[in-house]
Backbone as JSON, one array per atom type, in Angstrom:
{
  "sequence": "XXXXXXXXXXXXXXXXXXXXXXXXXXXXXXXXXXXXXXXXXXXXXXXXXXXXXXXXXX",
  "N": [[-7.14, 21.15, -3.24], [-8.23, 19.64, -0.41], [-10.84, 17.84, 0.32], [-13.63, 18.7, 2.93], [-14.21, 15.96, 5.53], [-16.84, 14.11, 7.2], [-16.99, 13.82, 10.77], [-18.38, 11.0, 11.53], [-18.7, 9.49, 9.3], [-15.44, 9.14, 8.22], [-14.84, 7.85, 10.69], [-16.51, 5.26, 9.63], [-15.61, 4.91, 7.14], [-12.78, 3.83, 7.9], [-12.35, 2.87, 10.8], [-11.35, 0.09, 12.03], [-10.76, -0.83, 9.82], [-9.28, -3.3, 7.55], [-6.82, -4.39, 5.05], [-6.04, -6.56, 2.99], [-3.25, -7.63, 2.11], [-2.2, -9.65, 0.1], [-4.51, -10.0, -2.08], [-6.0, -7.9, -1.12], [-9.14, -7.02, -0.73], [-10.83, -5.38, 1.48], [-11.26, -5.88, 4.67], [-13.38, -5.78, 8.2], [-12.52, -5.51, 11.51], [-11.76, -6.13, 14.78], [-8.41, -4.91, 16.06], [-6.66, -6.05, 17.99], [-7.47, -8.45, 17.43], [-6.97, -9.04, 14.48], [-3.92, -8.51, 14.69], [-2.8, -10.65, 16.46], [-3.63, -12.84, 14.7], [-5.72, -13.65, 14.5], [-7.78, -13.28, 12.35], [-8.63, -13.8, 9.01], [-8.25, -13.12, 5.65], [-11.24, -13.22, 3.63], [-11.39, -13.92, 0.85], [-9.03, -14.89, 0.07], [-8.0, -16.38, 2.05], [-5.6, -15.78, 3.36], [-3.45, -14.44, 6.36], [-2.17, -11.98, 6.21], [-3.11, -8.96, 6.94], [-3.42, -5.34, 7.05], [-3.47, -1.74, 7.76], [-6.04, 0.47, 6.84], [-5.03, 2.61, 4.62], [-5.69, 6.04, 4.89], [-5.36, 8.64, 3.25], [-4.13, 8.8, -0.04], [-1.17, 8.42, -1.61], [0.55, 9.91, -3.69]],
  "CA": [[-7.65, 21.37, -1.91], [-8.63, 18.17, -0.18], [-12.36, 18.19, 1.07], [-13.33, 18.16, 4.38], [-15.21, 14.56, 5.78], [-17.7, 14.51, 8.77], [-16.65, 12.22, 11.75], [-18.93, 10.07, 10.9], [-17.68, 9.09, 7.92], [-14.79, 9.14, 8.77], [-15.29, 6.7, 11.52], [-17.51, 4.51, 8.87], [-14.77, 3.95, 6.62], [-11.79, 3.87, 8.3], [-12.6, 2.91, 11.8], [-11.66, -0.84, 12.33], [-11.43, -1.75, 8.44], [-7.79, -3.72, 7.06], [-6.68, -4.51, 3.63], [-5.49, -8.32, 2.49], [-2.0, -7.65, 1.43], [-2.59, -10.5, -1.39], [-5.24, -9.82, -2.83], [-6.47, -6.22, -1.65], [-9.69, -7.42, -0.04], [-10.86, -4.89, 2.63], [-11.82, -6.88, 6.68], [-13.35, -5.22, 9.07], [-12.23, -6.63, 12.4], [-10.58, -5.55, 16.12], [-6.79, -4.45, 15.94], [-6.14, -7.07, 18.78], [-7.52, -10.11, 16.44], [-5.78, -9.23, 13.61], [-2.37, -8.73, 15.54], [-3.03, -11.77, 17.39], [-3.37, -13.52, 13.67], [-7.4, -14.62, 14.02], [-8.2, -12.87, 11.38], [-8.21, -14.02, 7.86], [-8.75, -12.72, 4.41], [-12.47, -14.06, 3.03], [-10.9, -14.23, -0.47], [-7.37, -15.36, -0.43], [-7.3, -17.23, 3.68], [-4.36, -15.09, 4.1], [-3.76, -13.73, 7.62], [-1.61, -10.94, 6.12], [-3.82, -7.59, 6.48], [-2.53, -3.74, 7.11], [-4.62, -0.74, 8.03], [-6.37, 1.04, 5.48], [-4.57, 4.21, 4.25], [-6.73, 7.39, 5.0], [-5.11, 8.86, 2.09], [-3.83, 8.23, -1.28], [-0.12, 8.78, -2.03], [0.55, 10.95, -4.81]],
  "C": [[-8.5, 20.17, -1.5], [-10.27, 18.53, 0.48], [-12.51, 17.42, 2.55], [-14.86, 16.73, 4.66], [-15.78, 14.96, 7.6], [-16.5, 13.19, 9.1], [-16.98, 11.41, 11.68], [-18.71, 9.04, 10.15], [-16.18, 8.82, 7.9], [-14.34, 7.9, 9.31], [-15.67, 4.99, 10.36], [-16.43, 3.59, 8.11], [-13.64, 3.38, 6.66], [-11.4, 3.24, 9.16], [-13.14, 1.27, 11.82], [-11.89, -1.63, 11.03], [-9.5, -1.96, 7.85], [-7.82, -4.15, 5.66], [-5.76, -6.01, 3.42], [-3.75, -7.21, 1.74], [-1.28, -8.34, -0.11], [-3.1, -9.68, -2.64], [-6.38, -8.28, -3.23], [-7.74, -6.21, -0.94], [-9.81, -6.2, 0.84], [-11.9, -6.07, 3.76], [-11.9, -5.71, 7.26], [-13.28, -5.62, 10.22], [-11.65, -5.91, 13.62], [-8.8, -5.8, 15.49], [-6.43, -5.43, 16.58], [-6.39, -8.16, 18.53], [-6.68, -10.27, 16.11], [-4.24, -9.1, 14.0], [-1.89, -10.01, 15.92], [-2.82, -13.09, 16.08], [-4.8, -14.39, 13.77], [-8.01, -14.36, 13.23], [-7.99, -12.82, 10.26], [-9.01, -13.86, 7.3], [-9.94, -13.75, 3.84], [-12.07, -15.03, 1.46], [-9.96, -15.26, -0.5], [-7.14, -16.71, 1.03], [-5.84, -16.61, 3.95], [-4.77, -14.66, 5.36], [-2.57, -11.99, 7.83], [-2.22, -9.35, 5.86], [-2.58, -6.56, 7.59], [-3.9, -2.86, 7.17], [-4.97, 0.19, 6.93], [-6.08, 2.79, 5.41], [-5.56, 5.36, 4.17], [-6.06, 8.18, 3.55], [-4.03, 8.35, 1.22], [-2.64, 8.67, -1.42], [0.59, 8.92, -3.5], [2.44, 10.59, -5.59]]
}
């Protein structure tokens, strides 16, 4: 039974945060940067991020 999260939270960790494709890295950044390709990984300088999975696949 999955537990339930405030909005908040929610929001906090989810809300505007991408994942490096490399190296794994989470960015937090606007959707219309990273689309756009202004937004690169701190770690790696990749500009390959993805949105961070709300849950875990089993």
């Amino acid at each position: 039974m999955p537990k339930q999260r405030f909005p908040e939270a929610e929001k906090r960790m989810f809300h505007r945060v991408f994942v490096c494709m490399k190296c794994g890295a989470k960015i937090k950044g606007d959707l219309i940067k990273v689309r756009a390709g202004k937004v690169k990984c701190r770690k790696c300088k990749s500009k390959q991020l993805r949105i961070i999975h709300k849950e875990h696949k089993a």
